[in-house]
N, C-alpha and C positions, 0 to 999 in steps of 0.2 A: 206864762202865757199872757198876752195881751188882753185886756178887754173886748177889744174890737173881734179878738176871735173867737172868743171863749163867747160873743153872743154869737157870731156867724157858727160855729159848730150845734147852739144850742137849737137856731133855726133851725137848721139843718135836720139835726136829730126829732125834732118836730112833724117835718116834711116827712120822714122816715115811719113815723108812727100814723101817717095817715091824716096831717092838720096840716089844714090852708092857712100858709100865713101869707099875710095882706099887712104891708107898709101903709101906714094913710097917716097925716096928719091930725093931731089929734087935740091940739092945745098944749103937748108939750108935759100932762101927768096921765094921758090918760094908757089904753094898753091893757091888755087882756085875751084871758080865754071865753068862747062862748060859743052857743050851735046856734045854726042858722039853717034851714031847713034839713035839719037833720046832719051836717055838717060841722065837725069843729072847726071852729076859725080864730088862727092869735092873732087878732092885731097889734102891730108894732106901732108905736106912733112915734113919727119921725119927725115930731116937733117937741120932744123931749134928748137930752142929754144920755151918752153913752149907757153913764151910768144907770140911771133911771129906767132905758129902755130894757138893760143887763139883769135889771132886779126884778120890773113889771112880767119877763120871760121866765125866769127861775121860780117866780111865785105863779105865775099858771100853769108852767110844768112840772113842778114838785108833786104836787098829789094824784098824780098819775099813775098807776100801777105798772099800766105796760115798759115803764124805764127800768123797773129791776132787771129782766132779763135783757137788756139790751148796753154793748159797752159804751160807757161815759168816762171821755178822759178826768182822770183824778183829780182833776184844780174843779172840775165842772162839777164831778159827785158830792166834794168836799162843798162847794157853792148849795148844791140842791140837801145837803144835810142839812146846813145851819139854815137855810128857809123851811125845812118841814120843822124840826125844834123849834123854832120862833113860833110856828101859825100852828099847830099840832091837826 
């Protein structure tokens, strides 16, 4: 599975668990989870590389609880394994 979709599915799944994601430019490393009045919000920052945006999303959604119960195609679970192992 491509990059490009393996981030569009991860948005996706995001959206699904009830977080506003919001594209904004951001300088290109920035990116992240955070609440904002009372609201989760990912920013995607669309001034970073594929990659980068692919990693900054797997590292804010990994410690999430609510994704065990919910399916995650297998390139994407495999993805969210090795970023909880890395950051415990």
């Amino acid at each position: 599975m491509e990059l490009s979709a393996r981030l569009e599915a991860l948005l996706t799944l995001a959206e699904q668990i009830g977080i506003d994601v919001r594209a904004e430019p951001m300088g290109g490393a920035g990116g992240g989870l955070c609440r904002l009045r009372g609201q989760r919000v990912l920013f995607v920052d669309t001034g970073a590389d594929l990659e980068t945006r692919y990693e900054k999303t797997l590292a804010a959604l990994a410690p999430l609880p609510e994704l065990e119960d919910r399916f995650i195609l297998p390139e994407i679970r495999r993805d969210l394994e090795i970023i909880r192992q890395e950051f415990p």
